[in-house]
C-alpha positions in Angstrom: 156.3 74.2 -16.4 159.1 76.4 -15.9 162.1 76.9 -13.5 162.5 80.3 -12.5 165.4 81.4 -9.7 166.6 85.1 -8.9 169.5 85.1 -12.5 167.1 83.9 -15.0 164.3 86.2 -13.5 166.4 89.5 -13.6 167.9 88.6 -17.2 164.1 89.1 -18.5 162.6 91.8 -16.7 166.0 93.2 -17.4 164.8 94.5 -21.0 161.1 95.2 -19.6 159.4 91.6 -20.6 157.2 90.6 -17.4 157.7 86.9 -16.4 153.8 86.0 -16.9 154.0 87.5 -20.5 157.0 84.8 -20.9 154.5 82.0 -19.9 151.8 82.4 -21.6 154.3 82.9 -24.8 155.4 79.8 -25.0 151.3 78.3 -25.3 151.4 79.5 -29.2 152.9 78.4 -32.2 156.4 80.1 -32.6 159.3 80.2 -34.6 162.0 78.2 -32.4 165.7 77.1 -33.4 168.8 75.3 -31.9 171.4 78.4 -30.7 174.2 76.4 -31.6 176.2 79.5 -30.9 175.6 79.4 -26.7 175.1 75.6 -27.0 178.2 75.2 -25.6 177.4 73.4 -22.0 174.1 72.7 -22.5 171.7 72.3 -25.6 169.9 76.5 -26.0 167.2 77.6 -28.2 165.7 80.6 -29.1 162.2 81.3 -29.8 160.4 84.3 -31.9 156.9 85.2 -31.9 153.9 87.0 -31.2 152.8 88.3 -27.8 149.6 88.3 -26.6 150.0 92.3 -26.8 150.8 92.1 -30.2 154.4 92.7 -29.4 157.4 90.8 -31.1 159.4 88.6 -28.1 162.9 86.9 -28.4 163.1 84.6 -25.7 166.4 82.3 -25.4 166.1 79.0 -22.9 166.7 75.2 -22.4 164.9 72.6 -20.7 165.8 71.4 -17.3 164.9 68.5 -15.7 164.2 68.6 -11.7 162.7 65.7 -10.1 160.3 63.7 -12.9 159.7 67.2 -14.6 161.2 68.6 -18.1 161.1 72.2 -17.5 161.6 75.5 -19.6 164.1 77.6 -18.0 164.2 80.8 -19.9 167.7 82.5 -20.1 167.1 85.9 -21.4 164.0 87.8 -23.1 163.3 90.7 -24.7 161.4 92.5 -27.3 162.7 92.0 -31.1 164.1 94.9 -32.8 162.5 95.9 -36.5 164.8 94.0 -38.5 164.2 90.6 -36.1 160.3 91.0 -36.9 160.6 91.8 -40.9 162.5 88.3 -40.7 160.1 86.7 -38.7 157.3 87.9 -40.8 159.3 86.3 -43.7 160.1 82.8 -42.3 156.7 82.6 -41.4 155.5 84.2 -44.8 157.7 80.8 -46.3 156.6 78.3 -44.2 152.6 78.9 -44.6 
């Protein structure tokens, strides 16, 4: 599942990604990484990958736990510039 409020909500339609598009992201195989960089509080990753429109998403987040549930709380998410998707293409070019 995943824990939306009113500041993570805004931080991704911010750059035009809709909230459903987020959720049914993260039911594929993606690219996904430790941001050590805004790990500072609280352990934050960052995944790459394929919408289902075809469209190259960045989506940061860490996992909450409310009650007996670990869920995805998505930070920020938007759509990857040209030089973020020739990389992806790569990495995933490497790891096949």
């Amino acid at each position: 599942g995943f824990d939306w409020d009113s500041g993570n909500y805004h931080h991704c339609q911010h750059h035009g990604v809709d909230i459903d598009e987020i959720e049914i992201f993260f039911n594929q195989e993606l690219l996904y990484f430790e941001d050590k960089r805004h790990s500072n509080k609280e352990k934050r990753w960052i995944a790459v990958g394929l919408t289902k429109k075809k469209k190259y998403l960045f989506v940061a987040y860490t996992f909450r736990e409310i009650g007996k549930e670990n869920l995805i709380r998505p930070i920020s998410a938007r759509y990857c510039h040209k030089k973020e998707q020739m990389i992806y293409e790569k990495i995933k070019e490497e790891l096949i």
